[in-house]
C-alpha positions as CSV (number, residue, x, y, z in Angstrom):
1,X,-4.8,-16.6,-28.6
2,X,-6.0,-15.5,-32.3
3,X,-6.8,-12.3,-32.4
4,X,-7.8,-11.0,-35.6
5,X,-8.9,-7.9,-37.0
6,X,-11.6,-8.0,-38.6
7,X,-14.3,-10.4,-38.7
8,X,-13.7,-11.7,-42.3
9,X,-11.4,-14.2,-41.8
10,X,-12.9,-17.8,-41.5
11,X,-10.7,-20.9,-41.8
12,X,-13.4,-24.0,-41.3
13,X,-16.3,-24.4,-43.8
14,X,-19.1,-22.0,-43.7
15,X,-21.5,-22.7,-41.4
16,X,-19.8,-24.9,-39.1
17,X,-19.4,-22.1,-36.5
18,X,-20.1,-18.5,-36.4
19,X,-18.7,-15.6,-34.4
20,X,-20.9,-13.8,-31.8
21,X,-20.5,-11.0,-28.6
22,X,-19.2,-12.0,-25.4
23,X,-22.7,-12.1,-23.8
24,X,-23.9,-14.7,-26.0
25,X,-21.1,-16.4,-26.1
26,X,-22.0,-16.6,-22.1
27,X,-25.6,-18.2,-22.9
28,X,-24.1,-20.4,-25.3
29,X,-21.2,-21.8,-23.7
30,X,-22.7,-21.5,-19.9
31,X,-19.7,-19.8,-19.1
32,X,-19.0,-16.5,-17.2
33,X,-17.8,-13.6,-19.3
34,X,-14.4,-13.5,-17.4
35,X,-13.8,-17.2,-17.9
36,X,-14.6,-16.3,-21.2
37,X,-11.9,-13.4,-21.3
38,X,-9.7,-15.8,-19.8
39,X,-10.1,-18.6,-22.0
40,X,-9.4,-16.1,-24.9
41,X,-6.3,-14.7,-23.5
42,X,-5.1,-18.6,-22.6
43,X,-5.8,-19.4,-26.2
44,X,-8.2,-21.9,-25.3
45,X,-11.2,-20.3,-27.3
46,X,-10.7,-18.5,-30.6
47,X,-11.7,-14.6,-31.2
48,X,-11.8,-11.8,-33.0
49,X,-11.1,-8.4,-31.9
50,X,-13.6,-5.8,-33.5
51,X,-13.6,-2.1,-32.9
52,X,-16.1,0.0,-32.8
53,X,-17.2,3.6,-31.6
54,X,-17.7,2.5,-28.0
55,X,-14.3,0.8,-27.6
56,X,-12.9,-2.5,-28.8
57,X,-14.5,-5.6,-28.5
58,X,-14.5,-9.8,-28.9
59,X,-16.3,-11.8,-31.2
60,X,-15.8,-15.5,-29.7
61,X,-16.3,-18.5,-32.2
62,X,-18.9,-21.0,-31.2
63,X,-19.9,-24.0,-33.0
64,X,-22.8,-22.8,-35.4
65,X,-25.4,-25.6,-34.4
66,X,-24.7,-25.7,-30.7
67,X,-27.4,-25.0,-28.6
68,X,-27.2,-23.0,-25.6
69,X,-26.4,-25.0,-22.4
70,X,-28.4,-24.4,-19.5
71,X,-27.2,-24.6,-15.9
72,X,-27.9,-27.3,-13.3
73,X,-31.3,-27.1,-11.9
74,X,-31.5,-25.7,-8.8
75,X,-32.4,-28.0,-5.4
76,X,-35.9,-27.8,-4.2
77,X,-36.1,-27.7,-0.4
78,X,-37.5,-31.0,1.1
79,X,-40.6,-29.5,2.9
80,X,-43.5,-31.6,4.5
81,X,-43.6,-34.9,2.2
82,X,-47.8,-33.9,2.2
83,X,-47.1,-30.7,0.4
84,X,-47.7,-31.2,-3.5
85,X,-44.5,-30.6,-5.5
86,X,-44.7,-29.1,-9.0
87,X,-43.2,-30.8,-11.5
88,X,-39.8,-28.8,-13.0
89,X,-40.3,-26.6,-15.9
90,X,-38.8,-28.0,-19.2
91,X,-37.4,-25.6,-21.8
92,X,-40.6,-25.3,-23.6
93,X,-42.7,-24.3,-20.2
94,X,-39.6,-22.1,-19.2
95,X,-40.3,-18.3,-19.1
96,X,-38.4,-16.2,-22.0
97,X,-34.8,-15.6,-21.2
98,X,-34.8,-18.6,-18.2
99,X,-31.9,-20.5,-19.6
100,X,-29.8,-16.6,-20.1
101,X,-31.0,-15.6,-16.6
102,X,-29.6,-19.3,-15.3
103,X,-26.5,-19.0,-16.6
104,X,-25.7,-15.8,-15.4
105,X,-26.9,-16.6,-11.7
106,X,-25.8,-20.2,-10.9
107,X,-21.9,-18.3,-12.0
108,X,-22.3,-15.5,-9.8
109,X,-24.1,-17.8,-6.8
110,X,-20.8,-19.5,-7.0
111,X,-18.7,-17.0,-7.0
112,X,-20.7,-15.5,-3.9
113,X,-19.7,-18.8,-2.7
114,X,-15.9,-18.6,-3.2
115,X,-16.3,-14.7,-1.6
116,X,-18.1,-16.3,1.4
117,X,-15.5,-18.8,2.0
118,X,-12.4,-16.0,1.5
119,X,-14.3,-13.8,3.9
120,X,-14.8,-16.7,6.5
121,X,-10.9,-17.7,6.4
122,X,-9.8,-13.8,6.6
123,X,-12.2,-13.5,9.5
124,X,-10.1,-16.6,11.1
125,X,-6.9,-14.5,9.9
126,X,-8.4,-11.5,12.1
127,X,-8.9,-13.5,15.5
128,X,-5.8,-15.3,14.6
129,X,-4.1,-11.9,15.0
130,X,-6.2,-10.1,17.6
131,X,-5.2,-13.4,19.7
132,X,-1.4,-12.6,18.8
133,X,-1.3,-9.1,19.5
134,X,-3.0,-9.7,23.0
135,X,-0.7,-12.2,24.1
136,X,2.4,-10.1,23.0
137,X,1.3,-6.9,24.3
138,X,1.0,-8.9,27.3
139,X,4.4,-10.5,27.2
140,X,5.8,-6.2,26.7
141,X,4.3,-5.5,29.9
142,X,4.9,-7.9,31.7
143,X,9.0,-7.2,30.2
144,X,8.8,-3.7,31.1
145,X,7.7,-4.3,34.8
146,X,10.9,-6.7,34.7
147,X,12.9,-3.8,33.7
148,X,11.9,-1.5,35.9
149,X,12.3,-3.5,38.4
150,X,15.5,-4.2,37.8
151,X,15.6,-0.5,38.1
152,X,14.6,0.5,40.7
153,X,17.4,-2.7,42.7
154,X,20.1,-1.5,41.3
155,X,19.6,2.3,42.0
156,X,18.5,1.0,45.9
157,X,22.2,-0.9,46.1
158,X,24.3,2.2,44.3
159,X,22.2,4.6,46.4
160,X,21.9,6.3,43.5
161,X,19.3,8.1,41.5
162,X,19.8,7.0,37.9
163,X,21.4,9.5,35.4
164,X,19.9,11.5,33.1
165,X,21.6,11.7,29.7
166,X,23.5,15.0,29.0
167,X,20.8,16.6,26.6
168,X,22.7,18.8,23.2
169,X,22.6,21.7,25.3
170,X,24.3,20.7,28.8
171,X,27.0,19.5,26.4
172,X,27.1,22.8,25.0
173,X,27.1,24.6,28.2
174,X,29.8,22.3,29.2
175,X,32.2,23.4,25.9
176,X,31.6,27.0,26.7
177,X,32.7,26.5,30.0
178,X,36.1,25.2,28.9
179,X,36.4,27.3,26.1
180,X,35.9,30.5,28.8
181,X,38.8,28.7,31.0
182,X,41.1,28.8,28.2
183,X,40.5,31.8,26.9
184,X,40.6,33.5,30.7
185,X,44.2,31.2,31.2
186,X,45.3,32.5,27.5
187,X,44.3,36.1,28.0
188,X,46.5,36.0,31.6
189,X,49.2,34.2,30.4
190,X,49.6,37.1,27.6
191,X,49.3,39.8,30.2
192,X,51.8,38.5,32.4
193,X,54.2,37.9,29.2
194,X,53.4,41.7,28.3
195,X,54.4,42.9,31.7
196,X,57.0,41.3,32.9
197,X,60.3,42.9,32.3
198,X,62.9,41.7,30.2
């Protein structure tokens, strides 16, 4: 990429190309502004960075006698073959700012395009994964009624109910208990030691 700053510095011969904004650039080369961007930062076209009050910008070198290239005419739709067609407009017949208005439209019809296409595949993504999540929430039921069934057979053949866990506070209850045992047993053993003669 060759970024300059400022403006000043030509290398070719005067007047075999000139420097102009990113939007003409667009009408000149038929390209898209990003492609633009992109082709500057690739170092694929030339520029020059210029700054000014509103923020930075690109001056991007074009040739100086190239004239702006104009997009593919559009298809006409094939209607009744007794319907008079007009004949296309040539650049002379074309209304002022035609060719600009063309090649900012026929980039952004195709990249409409490309959004259609992503938006079609990610839609296939979608019922892709509805599909998938159906069929596994399926396969978890169907698991779970397995194990409660299982369940419920082996508590019929122990003739058991099934245990509940101890929870933090039966096992607590369960320490006191013990602790008040030993405390009772050390409490009596220390009485009887007291008492008894010797």
């Amino acid at each position: 990429m060759t970024l300059q700053d400022a403006p000043t510095k030509h290398q070719d011969a005067p007047g075999t190309h000139r420097f102009v904004p990113v939007s003409e650039a667009v009408r000149i080369l038929g390209l898209s502004a990003t492609t633009i961007r992109r082709k500057i930062d690739a170092g694929e076209l030339e520029a020059e960075r210029v700054v000014r009050p509103q923020g930075t910008a690109f001056l991007v070198k074009v040739p100086a006698n190239e004239p702006p290239r104009t997009a593919e005419p559009l298809q006409t739709l094939q209607g009744d073959p007794t319907t008079p067609h007009h004949a296309p407009l040539t650049n002379h017949d074309a209304p002022p700012g035609a060719e600009y208005l063309a090649a900012v439209v026929v980039p952004l019809v195709a990249q409409i395009d490309a959004l259609r296409q992503t938006v079609e595949r990610q839609a296939d993504t979608i019922a892709d994964l509805r599909e998938d999540r159906g069929r596994q929430a399926a396969e978890l039921d169907a698991a779970r009624a397995q194990v409660s069934t299982l369940e419920a057979r082996t508590a019929s053949q122990t003739g058991d109910a099934p245990r509940e866990l101890p929870t933090p506070l039966s096992r607590l209850l369960a320490l006191w208990r013990w602790l008040v045992l030993v405390l009772v047993v050390a409490v009596t053993t220390m009485t009887v030691l007291l008492v008894w003669p010797g």
